[in-house]
C-alpha positions in Angstrom: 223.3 76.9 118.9 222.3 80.4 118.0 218.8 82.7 118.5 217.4 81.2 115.2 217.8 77.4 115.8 217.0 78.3 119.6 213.2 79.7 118.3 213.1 76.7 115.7 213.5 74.3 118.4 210.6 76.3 120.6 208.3 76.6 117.4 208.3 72.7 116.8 207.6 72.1 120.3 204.7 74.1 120.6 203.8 73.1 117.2 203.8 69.4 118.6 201.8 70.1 121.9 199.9 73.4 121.3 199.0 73.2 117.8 196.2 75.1 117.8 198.5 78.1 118.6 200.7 77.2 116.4 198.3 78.0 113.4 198.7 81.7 114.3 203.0 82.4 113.5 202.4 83.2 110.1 199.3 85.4 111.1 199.9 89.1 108.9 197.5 90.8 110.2 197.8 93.9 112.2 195.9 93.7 115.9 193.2 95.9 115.2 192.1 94.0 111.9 193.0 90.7 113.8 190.0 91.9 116.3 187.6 92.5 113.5 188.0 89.1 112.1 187.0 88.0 115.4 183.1 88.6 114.8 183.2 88.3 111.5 181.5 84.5 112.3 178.3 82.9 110.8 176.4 81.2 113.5 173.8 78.3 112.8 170.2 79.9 113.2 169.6 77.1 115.5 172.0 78.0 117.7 171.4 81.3 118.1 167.8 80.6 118.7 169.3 78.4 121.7 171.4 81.2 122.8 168.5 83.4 123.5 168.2 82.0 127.1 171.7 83.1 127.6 171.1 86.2 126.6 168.9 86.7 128.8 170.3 85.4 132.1 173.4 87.6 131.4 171.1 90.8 130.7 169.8 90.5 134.3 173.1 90.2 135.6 174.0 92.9 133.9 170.9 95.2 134.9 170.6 93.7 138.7 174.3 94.2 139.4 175.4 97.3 137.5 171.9 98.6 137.3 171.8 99.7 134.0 170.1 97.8 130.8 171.8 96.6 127.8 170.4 94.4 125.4 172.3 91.2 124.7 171.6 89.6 121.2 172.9 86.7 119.7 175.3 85.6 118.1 177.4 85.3 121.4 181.3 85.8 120.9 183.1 86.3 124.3 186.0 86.3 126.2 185.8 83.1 128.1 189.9 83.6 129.3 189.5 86.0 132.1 189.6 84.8 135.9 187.1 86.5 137.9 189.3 88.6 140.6 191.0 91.5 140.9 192.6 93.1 137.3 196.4 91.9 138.0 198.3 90.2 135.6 199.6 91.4 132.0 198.1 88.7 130.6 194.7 88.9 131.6 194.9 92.9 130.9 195.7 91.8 127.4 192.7 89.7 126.5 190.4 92.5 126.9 192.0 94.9 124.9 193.1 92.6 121.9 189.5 91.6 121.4 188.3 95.0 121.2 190.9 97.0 119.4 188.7 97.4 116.9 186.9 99.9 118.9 189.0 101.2 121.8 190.4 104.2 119.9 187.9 104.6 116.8 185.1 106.2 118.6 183.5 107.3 115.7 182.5 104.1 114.8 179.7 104.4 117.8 181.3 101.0 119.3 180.8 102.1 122.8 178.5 99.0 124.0 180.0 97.3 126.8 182.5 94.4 127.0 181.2 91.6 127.9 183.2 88.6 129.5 182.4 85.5 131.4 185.1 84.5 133.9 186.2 81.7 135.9 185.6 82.3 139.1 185.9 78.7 140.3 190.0 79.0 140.6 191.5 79.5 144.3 192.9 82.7 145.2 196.5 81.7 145.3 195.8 80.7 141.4 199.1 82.2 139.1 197.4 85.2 137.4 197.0 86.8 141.5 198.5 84.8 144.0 196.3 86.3 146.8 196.0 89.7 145.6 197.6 92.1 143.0 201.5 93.3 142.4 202.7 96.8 142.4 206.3 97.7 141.2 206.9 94.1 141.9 206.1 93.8 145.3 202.7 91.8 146.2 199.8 93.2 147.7 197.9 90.4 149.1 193.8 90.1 149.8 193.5 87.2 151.0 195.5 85.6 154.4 197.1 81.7 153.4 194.2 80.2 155.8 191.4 81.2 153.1 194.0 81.3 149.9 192.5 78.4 148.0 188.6 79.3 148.5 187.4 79.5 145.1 185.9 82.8 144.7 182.2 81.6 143.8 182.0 80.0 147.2 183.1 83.3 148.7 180.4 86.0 150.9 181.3 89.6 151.2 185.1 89.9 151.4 187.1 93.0 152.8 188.9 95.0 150.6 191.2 96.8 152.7 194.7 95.4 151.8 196.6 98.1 153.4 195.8 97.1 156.9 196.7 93.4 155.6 200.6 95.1 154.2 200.9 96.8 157.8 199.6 93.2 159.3 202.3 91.6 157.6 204.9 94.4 157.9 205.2 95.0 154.4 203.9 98.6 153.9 207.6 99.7 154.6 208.6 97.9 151.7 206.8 101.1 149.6 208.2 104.1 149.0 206.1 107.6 149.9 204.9 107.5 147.0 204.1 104.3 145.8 202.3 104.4 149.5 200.3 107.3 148.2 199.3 105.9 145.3 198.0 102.4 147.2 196.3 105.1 149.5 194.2 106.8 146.9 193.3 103.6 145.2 192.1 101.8 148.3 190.0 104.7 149.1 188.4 104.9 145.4 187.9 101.3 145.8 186.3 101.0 149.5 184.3 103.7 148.1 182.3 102.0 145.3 178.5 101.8 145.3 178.5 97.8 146.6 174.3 97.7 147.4 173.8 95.8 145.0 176.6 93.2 145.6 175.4 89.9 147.4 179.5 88.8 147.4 182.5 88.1 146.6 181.6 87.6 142.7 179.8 90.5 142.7 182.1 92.7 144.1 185.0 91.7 142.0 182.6 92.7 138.9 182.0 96.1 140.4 186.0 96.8 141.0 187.3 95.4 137.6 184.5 97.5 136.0 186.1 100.9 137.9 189.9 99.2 137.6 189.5 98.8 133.6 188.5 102.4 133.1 191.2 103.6 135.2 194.1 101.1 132.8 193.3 104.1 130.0 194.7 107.6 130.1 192.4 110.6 131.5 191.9 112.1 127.9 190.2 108.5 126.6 188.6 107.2 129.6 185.4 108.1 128.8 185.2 107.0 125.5 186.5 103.4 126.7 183.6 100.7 126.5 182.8 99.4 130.0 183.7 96.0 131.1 181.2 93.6 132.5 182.5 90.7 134.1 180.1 88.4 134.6 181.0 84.8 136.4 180.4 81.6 134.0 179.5 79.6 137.2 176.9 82.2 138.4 175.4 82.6 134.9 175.4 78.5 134.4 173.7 78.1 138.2 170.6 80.2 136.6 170.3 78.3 133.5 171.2 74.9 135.2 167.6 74.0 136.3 166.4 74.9 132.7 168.9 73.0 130.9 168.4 69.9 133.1 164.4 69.8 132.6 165.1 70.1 128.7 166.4 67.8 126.5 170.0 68.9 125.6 173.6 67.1 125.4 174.3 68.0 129.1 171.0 66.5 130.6 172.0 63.5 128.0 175.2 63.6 129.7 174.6 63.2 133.5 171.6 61.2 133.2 171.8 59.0 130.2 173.0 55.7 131.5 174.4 55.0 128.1 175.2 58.3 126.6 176.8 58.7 129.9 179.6 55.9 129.6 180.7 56.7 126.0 180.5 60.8 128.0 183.1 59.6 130.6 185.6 57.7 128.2 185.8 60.3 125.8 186.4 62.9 127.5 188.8 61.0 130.1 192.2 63.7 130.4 191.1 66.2 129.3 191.9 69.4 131.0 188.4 70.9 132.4 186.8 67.1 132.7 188.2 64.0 134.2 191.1 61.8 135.2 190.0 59.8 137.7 193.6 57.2 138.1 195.6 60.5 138.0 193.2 62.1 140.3 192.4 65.3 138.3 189.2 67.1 137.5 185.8 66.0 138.9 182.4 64.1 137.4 180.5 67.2 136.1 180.6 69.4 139.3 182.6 70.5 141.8 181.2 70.4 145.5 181.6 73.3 148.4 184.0 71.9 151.5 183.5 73.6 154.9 186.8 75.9 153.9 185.0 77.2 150.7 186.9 75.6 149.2 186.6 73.4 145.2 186.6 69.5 145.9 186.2 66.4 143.2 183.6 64.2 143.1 183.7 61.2 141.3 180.8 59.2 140.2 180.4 55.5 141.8 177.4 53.3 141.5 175.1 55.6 141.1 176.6 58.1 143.5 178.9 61.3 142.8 181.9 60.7 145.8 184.0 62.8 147.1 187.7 61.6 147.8 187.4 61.2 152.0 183.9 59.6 150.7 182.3 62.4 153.6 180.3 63.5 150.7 177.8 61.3 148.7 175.6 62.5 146.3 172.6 61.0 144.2 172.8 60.9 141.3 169.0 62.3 140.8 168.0 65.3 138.9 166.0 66.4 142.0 169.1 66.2 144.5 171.4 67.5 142.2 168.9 70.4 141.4 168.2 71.1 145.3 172.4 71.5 145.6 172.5 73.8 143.0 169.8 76.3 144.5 171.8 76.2 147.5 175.0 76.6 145.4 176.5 73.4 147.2 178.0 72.4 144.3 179.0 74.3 140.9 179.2 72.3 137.6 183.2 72.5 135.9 184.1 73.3 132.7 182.6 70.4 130.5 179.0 71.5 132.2 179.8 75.3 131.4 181.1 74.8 128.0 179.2 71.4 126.9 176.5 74.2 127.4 177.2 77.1 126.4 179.4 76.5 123.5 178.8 73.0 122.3 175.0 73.0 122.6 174.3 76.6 122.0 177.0 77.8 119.7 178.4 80.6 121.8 182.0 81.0 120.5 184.3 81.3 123.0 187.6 83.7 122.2 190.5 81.9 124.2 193.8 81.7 125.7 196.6 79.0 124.6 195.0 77.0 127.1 191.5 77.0 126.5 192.0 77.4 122.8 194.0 73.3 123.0 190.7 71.8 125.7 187.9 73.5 123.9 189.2 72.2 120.9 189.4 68.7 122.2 186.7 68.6 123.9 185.1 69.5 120.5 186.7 66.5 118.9 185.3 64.4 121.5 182.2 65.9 121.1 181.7 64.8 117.5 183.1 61.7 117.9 180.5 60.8 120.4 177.7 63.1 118.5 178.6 61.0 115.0 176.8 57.8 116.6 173.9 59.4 118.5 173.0 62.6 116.9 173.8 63.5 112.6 172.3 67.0 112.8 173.7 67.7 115.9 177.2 66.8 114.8 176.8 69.0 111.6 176.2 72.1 113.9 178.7 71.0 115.8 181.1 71.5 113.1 180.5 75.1 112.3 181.8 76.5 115.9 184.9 77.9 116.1 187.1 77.4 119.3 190.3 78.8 118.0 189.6 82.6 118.5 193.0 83.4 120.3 193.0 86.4 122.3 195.0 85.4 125.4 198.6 84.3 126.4 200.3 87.2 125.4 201.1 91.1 127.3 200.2 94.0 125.7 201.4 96.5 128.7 204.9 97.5 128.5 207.2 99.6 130.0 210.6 100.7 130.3 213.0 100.0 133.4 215.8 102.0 134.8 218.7 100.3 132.2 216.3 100.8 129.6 215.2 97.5 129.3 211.4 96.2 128.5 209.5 95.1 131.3 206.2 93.5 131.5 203.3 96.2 133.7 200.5 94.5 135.9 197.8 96.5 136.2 198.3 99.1 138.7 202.0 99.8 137.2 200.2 101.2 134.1 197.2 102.9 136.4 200.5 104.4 138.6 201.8 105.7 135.3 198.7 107.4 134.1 196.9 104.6 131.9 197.9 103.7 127.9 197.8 106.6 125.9 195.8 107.0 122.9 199.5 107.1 120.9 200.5 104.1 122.9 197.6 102.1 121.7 197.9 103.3 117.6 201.3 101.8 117.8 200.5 98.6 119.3 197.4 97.9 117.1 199.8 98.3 113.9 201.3 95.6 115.2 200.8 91.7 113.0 199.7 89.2 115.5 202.1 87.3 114.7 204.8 89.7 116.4 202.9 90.4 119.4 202.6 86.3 119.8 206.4 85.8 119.9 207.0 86.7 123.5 204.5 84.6 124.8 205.8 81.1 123.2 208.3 80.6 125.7 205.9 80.5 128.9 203.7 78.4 126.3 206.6 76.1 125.4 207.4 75.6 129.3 203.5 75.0 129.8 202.7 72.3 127.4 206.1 70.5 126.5 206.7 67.6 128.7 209.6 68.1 131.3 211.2 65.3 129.3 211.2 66.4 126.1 212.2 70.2 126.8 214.7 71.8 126.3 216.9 74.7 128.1 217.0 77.3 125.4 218.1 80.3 127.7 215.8 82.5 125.7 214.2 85.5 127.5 210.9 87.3 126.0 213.4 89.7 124.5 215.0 87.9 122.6 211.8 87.1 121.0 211.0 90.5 120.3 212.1 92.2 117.1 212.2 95.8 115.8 208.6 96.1 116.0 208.4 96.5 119.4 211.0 99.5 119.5 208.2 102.3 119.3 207.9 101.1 123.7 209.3 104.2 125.4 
């Protein structure tokens, strides 16, 4: 079998079981106009008028954590991809930078307003895009010892930054050369050294880092004129609005405490990812609760009750339980909450990943099959939003090894080697989408094709990359 039938083979199966990314392989336009098209999106007046408490959660955020005002107006489109922890992985560098190429290099456009993201920050620590910490040159730098790995960071106090005592712990900080040691030296310090007053933890700090790290992923001589990154956490922002959106009527109040609406809620949205399975054991009934460890556990709703799985934990289902939990942050609401909110009530569209571009989709479908009996008007809106903005899933930072081969840079590879270069990111916004895609659909095809239905194709990202990637030095 040659290269060709190889990527055939690939294409069908992602076709099959990621279809929603599929609709992008024949996309012709270059990156930066690929960005543009992104906001280029009519939202439904009454959706924006529902995004105006939103707006104005995350403008707090903004102005109590960064201390600094911006004004947030609606219509919301974000990055919804990102994980909230430390910038690491080439893939979560990449989001950022696709959705904005618009206005990274043209500053005379006067697109300097800050990047705005809400991240995930209920994943566990060891989670793929960090696995405990951050890599350098290969090697892992971790953060976190295995004992407190799986906390999920919106559980998480004030945490200590200091991961070259944890490499000496561990006996690792031999494994650096003098000056790879230098460089983890100076970037420690710069990051010990950040104004944290006005973090109250984990969350926080992580905002304050990534908004330091992100400058620092550009060369010196376009640094300034880089747009700021705000990350804010989906989990902290939806805890604010939560006791609003459950004393209003709204699709999520509907769906927790509707008896009714609440059945045809849990079938339909039954497997899929971000909801519930409860015979396979996956997901939880519309939040997650806080263990003693800090750590994410199901609950599952039984007469009445939400469960955990030991059954140590038994909650009410009552708005004025479930509301005293949240104040305390005891439990967090998962991603049909978040997004039944934020996106399917008021409109927000979300720019995704190849994951959350196939579950926002279907939860959309289930959505409007649900909304078709109970609500016309609603379903219409419904209708207009767009979950298909894909901006994640593939690397945008390259490098070159020794044997001249193209190799895939976390974050502080490309800080280490100065930042991207204003040249470096000309080239790769001439790029089509469609090109910059093609590496990315083998980790996509080992994601979503079932074990039983792949294929080995011995196909390396590589092989998937054509001439247009050549201008990589």
């Amino acid at each position: 079998m040659d290269k060709l039938q190889k990527i055939k083979i690939l294409e069908e199966g992602i076709r099959k079981y990621a279809p929603v990314v599929a609709e992008f392989f024949d996309c012709e336009k270059t990156i930066i106009d690929y960005s543009k098209s992104l906001y280029d999106y009519p939202v439904n007046r009454i959706h924006q008028e529902r995004q105006k408490d939103l707006c104005l959660v995350m403008e707090k955020y903004i102005e109590r954590l960064f201390s600094v005002k911006i004004s947030i107006k609606p219509p919301l489109i974000i990055n919804i991809v990102d994980h909230h922890s430390i910038l690491n992985h080439p893939i979560l560098l990449a989001t950022n930078i696709v959705a904005n190429a618009y206005r990274l290099i043209n500053h005379q456009s006067g697109e300097k307003k800050p990047i705005v993201v809400l991240t995930s920050s209920i994943v566990p620590q060891n989670n793929f895009f960090n696995r405990k910490g951050f890599q350098f040159h290969g090697k892992k730098v971790p953060l976190f010892s295995n004992k407190k790995m799986h906390q999920a960071g919106c559980f998480i106090s004030l945490h200590d930054f200091r991961f070259i005592d944890r490499l000496k712990e561990g006996d690792k900080w031999k494994e650096f050369d003098l000056k790879e040691q230098q460089f983890l030296l100076t970037i420690e310090k710069e990051i010990l050294n950040l104004d944290y007053s006005t973090a109250k933890n984990y969350n926080d700090q992580i905002s304050l880092i990534d908004k330091f790290l992100w400058k620092r992923l550009f060369s010196e001589d376009i640094r300034e004129e880089t747009p700021d990154l705000y990350y804010l956490a989906q989990e902290d922002v939806i805890w604010e609005l939560l006791p609003s959106i459950l004393g209003e009527e709204n699709i999520i109040n509907k769906a927790i405490f509707d008896d009714n609406f609440r059945e045809a809620i849990l079938d339909n949205f039954r497997g899929l990812t971000g909801c519930w399975d409860e015979e396979k054991n996956k997901g939880t009934h519309f939040f997650w609760y806080k263990d003693e460890n800090y750590e994410a556990k199901r609950l599952f709703l039984e007469n009445g009750f939400l469960i955990s799985e030991d059954k140590s934990k038994k909650i009410r289902l009552d708005k004025g339980e479930i509301l005293s939990l949240i104040q305390n942050r005891e439990i967090v609401p998962n991603l049909f909450v978040i997004f039944g909110y934020m996106t399917f009530w008021c409109g927000l569209r979300p720019l995704v990943g190849h994951g959350s571009c196939n579950y926002l989709t279907q939860m959309k479908e289930a959505w409007l099959r649900i909304l078709k009996n109970y609500d016309e008007s609603e379903y219409n809106r419904l209708l207009s939003v767009d979950t298909k903005g894909l901006i994640g899933g593939s690397i945008v930072t390259f490098g070159r090894n020794e044997r001249d081969e193209i190799v895939d840079l976390y974050a502080f590879d490309v800080m280490e080697k100065g930042g991207l270069t204003e040249k470096y990111l000309k080239n790769f916004f001439s790029m089509k989408y469609k090109d910059l895609l093609k590496p990315a659909l083998l980790e996509i095809y080992e994601s979503y094709v079932p074990v039983e239905e792949r294929i080995d194709l011995d196909l390396k990202p590589i092989d998937m990359m054509g001439e247009e990637f050549n201008w990589i030095k």
